[in-house]
C-alpha positions in Angstrom: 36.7 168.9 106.6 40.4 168.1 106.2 43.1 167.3 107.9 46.8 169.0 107.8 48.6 165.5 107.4 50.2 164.3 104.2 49.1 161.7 102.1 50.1 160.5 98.6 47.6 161.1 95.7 47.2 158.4 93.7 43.6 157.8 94.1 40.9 159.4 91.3 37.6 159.9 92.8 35.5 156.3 92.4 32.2 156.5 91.0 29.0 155.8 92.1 27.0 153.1 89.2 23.4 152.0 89.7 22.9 148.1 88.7 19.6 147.8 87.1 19.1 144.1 86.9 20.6 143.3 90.3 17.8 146.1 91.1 15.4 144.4 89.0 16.2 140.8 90.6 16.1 142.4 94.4 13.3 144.7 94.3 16.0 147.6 95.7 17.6 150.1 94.0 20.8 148.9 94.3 24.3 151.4 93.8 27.8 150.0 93.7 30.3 152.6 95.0 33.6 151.4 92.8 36.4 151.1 95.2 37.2 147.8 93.5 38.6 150.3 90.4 41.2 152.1 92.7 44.6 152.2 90.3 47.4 150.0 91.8 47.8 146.7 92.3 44.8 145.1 90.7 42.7 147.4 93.0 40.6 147.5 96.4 39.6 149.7 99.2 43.0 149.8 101.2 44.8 151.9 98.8 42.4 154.7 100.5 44.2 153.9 103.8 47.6 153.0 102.0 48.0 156.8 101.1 48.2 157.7 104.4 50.0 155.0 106.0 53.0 154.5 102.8 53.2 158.5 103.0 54.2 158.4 106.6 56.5 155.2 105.8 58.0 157.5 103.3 58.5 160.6 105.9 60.1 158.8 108.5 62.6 157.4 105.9 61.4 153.8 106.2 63.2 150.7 103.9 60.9 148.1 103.9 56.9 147.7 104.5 55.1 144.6 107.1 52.0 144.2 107.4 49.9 140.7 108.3 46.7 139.4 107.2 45.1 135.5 105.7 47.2 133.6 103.1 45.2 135.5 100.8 44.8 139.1 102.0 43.9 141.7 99.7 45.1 144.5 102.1 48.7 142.5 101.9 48.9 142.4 97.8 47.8 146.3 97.7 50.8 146.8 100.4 52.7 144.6 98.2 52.0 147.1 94.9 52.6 150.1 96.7 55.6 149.1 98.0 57.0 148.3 95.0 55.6 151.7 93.3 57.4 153.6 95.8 60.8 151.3 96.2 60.1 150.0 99.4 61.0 146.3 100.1 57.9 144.6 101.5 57.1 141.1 103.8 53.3 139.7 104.2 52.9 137.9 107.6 50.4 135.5 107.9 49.2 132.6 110.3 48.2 130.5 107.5 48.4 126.8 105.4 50.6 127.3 102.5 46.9 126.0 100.0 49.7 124.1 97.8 50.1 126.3 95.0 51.1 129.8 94.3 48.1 131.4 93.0 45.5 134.4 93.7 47.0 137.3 95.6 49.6 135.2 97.1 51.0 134.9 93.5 50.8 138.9 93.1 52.3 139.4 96.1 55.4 137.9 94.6 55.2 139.3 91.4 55.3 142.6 93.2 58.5 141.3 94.9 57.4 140.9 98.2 58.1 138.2 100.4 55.7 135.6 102.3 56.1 134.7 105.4 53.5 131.4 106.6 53.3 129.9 109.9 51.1 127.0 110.6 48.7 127.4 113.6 49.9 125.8 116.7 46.6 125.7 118.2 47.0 129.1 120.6 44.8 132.2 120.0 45.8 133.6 116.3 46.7 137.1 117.9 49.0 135.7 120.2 51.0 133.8 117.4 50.9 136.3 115.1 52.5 138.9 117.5 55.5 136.7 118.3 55.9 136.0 114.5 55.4 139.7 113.6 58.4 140.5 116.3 61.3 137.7 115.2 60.5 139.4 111.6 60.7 142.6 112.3 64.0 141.8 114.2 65.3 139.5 111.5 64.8 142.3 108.7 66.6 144.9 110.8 69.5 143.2 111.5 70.1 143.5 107.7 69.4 146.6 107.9 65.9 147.7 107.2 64.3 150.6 108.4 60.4 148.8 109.1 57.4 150.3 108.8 54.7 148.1 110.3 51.3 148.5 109.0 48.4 146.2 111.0 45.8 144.2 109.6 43.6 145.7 107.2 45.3 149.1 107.6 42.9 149.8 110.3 44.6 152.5 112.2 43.5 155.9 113.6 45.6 156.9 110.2 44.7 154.6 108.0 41.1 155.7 108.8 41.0 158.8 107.0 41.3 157.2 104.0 37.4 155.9 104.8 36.9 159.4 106.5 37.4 161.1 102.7 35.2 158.1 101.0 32.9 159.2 103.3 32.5 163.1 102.2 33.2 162.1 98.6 30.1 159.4 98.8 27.8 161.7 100.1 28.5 164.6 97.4 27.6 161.9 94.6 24.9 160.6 96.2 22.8 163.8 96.7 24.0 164.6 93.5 22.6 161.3 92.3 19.2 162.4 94.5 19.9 159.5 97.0 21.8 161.3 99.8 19.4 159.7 102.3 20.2 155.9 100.7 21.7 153.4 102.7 25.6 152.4 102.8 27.1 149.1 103.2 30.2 147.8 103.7 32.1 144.1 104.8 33.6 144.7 108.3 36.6 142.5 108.8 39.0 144.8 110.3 36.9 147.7 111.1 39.0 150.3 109.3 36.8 151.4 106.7 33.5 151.0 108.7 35.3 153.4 111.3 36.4 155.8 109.1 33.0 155.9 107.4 31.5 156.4 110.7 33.6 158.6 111.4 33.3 160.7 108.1 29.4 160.7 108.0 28.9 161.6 111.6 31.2 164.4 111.1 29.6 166.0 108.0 26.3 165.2 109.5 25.4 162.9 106.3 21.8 161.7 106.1 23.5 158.6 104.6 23.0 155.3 106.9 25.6 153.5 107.6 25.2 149.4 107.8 28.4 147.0 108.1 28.1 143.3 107.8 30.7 140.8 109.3 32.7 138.9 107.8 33.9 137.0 110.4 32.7 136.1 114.1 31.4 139.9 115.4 30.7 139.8 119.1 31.1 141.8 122.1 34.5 142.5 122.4 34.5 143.4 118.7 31.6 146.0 119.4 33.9 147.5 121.8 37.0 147.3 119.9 35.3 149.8 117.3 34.0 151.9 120.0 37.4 152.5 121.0 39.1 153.0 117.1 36.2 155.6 116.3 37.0 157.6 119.8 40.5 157.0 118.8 40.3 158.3 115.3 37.7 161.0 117.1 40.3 162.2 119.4 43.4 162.3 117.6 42.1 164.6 114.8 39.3 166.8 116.6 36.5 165.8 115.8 33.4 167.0 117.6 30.7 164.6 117.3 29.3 162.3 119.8 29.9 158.3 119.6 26.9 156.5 120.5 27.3 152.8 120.4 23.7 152.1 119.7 24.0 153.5 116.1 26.5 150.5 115.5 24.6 148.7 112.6 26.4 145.7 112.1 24.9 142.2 111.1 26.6 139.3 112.3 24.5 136.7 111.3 25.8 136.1 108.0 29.0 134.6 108.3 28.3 131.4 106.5 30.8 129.8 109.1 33.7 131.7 109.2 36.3 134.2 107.7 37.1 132.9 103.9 35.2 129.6 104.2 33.4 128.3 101.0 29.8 128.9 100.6 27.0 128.0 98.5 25.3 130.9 98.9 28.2 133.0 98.9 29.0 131.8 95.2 25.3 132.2 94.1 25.6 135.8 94.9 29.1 136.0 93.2 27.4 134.3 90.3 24.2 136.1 89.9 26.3 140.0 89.9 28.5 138.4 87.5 26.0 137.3 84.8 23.8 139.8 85.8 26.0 143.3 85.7 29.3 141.5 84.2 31.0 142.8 87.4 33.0 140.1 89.8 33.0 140.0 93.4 35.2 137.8 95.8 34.4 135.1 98.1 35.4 136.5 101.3 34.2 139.8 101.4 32.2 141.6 98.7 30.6 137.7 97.5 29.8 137.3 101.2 28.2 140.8 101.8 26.2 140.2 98.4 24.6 137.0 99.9 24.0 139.0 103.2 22.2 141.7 101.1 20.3 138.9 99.4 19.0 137.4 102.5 18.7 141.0 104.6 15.8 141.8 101.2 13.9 138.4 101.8 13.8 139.1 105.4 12.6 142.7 105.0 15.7 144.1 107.0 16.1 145.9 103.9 13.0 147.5 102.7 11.4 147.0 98.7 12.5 150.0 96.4 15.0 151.0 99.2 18.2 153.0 97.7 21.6 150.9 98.9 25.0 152.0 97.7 27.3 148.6 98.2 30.7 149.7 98.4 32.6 147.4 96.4 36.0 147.4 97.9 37.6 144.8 95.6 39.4 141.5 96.1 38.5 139.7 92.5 41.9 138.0 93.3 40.0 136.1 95.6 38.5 133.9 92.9 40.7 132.0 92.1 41.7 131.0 95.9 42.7 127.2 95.2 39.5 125.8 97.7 37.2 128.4 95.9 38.1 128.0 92.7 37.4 123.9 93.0 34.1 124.3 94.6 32.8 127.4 91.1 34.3 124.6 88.9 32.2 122.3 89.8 29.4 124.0 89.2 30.4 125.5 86.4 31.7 122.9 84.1 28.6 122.0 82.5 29.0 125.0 80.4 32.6 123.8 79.0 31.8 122.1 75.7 35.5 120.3 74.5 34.7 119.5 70.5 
């Protein structure tokens, strides 16, 4: 199915590579889906949803790109490149510490021109600051004279969800052409974007592909029924016919290790181990942390021996050198530095 609604095309089809001594080491068959290779901006899974969303920035004749996130958001330093592809001006809001140097994405960001904005917490609920901060912004921009665009966390829109709603047809062509289109999918769920539109994209196409999302972050009640209301969203505003059933919500939320972007042991094992294993690098906060999940969902036998699992790797390498990550992989990593 698609959608009469215009969208830049900057994205070339990601492929589908089986890991055979990850596989080996988990007792799965285990697929990486390679959103981390998308082409701007050191790469990730938003630029799916950024074709929509800088497409109908573009249409309505929009200046200047905001969006919000952490510090260190990946969806903010893709929002930052694509800005700057497409001669936007662009502003990151966040409700964050300044970590004391510029480095990671916060550094791309301003190498892509875009400018940071950091509030300390005053102690009231995230969302509430973030809205006030995100509206003196806004104002302060267009009193010089911007046109803004405002694009939410993550991307996750009903628009921004198609981009997850076309991963999801293209991933299950490749995977019955790879003889796995009953495997399982997973993807990190932070914002809920791309595990709506994939739900969204499977149910629609009537995929035999199963669809598991695991946290990030705290995942309770109200988040359950913040997605149920995005996919009916998404559902409604495009015609789509199937039925949302609640129940077929398979998210894990038990491995958070703590929090959004906290260090982990574990979390850096699993980094470690895909690294020096298949030579490709995941991130701390997302990918790093769904790894370890994976890890620990195969030694509880949530995930069956020899079971097919396409990981979508939706980027953020950036991430690893995060000042209060980067400190902690030193550490144990420095025995292998040999100064002569």
């Amino acid at each position: 199915m698609s959608f009469n609604i215009n969208k830049l095309h900057i994205l070339y089809e990601t492929p589908i590579e089986y890991m055979p001594s990850m596989s080996r080491a988990l007792g799965i068959q285990l697929y990486l889906k390679r959103d981390d290779l998308t082409p701007i901006g050191a790469g990730g899974n938003k630029l799916r949803k950024l074709e929509y969303l800088v497409q109908d920035a573009l249409d309505k004749g929009s200046t200047m790109l905001i969006t919000v996130g952490g510090g260190q958001t990946n969806h903010g330093r893709q929002t930052a490149a694509m800005a700057a592809k497409y001669g936007l001006k662009c502003a990151i809001i966040a409700i964050d510490d300044y970590p004391g140097e510029l480095s990671a994405n916060m550094l791309l960001d301003r190498l892509f021109g875009c400018e940071l904005i950091l509030k300390k917490s005053d102690g009231r609920p995230e969302s509430v600051q973030l809205d006030e901060l995100v509206e003196s912004v806004i104002q302060v921009y267009e009193k010089k004279g911007e046109k803004v665009y405002f694009i939410p966390m993550g991307g996750s829109n009903v628009l921004g969800a198609l981009g997850y709603y076309d991963c999801a047809v293209e991933l299950d062509r490749q995977a019955k052409e790879l003889g796995i289109g009953s495997a399982r999918v997973i993807d990190t769920v932070g914002s809920c974007g791309t595990y709506a539109g994939l739900y969204c994209g499977l149910k629609d196409i009537k995929s035999d592909l199963r669809l598991t999302g695991i946290a990030i972050m705290p995942f309770g009640e109200k988040s359950f029924a913040r997605l149920e209301k995005y996919i009916n969203e998404v559902k409604y505003a495009f015609g789509m016919e199937f039925e949302v059933d609640p129940g077929e919500f398979d998210i894990e939320t038990g491995y958070v290790r703590g929090g959004y972007n906290l260090e982990s042991a574990e979390v850096r094992n699993a980094v470690k181990l895909m690294a020096s294993k298949e030579g490709i690098l995941l991130d701390p906060c997302y990918t790093g942390k769904a790894m370890a999940a994976i890890m620990d969902m195969v030694f509880e036998g949530k995930i069956s021996q020899g079971e097919d699992v396409i990981f979508i790797h939706t980027g953020g390498m950036p991430g690893l050198y995060t000042p209060h990550h980067r400190v902690e992989f030193e550490k144990e990593l420095i025995d292998g530095v040999h100064i002569l």
